[in-house]
N, C-alpha and C positions, 0 to 999 in steps of 0.2 A: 718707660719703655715696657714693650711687652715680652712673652719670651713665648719662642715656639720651639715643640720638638720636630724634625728636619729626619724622618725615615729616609734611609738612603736604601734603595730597593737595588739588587744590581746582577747578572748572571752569575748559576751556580759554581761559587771555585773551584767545583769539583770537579765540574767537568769542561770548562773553560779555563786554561790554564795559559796566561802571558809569558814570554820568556822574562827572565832576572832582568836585565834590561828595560823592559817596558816597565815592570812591576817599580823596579829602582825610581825611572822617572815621573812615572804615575805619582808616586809617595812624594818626592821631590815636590812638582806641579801644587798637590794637595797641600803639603807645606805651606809653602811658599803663600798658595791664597788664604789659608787659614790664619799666618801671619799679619795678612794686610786686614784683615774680617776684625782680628783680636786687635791690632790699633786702632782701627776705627771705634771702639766699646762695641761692637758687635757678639762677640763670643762669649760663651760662659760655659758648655764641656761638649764633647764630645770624643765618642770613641769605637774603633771597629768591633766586629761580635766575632768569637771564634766559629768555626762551620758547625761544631757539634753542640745539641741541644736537647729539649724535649717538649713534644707538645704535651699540656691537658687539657683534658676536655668532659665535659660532664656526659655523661650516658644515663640511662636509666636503673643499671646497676652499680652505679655511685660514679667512678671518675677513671678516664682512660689516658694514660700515658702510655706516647708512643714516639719514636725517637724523632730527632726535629732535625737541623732548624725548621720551623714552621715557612712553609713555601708558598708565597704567594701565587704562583704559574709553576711548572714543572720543572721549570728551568730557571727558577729565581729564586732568589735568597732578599731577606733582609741583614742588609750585611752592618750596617753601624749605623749609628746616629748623630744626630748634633743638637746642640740645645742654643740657640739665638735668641738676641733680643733686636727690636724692630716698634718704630711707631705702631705700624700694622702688618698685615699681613703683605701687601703691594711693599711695603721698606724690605721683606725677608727674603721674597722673590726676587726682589731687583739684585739684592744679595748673591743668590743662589743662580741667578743669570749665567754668572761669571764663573761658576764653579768648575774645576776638572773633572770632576765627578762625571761629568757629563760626556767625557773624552772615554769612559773605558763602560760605555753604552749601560751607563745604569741611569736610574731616575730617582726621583725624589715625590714624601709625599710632607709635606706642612700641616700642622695641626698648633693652632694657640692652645697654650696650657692654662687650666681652669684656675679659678683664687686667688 
């Protein structure tokens, strides 16, 4: 099998804020399917990112850091990842179909890992 890394893209926490309730269940949901993902031999890590970071970046007076996390839209975050295995890529997808991830309006971006 193969393994792919799983960018979970999702709005900024910062300024979208669920109530404890939702968040509870959310967590719960995600459980739950990660559970069934990691019997199937599907799994092998995954983990959310804290909101604080730093970009760098190269400049022409050598290297700029500037505070992160790195935002893909103004209003989005990369908020965790997951690391899968899968015949192909169509096996990680049909995987990822199922996800909750999906319930709390974020996305995902799949990438096979090289070597």
């Amino acid at each position: 099998m193969k393994t792919y890394l799983v960018l979970i893209r999702e709005p900024d926490g910062r300024t979208l804020v669920p109530t404890e309730e939702e968040t509870r269940q959310h967590q719960r949901d995600v459980k739950t399917w990660i559970d069934q993902v990691r019997e199937n031999g599907h799994w092998e890590d995954g983990r959310a990112l804290t909101l604080v970071g730093k970009v760098i970046r190269p400049t022409s007076a050598g290297r700029q850091v500037s505070e992160g996390p790195y935002r893909v839209q103004e209003l989005e975050i990369v908020g965790g990842y997951m690391l899968l295995k899968g015949q192909d890529m169509d096996d990680v997808i049909g995987l990822l179909e199922t996800c909750p991830i999906f319930d709390a309006d974020c996305f995902m971006e799949v990438r096979e890992l090289m070597g």
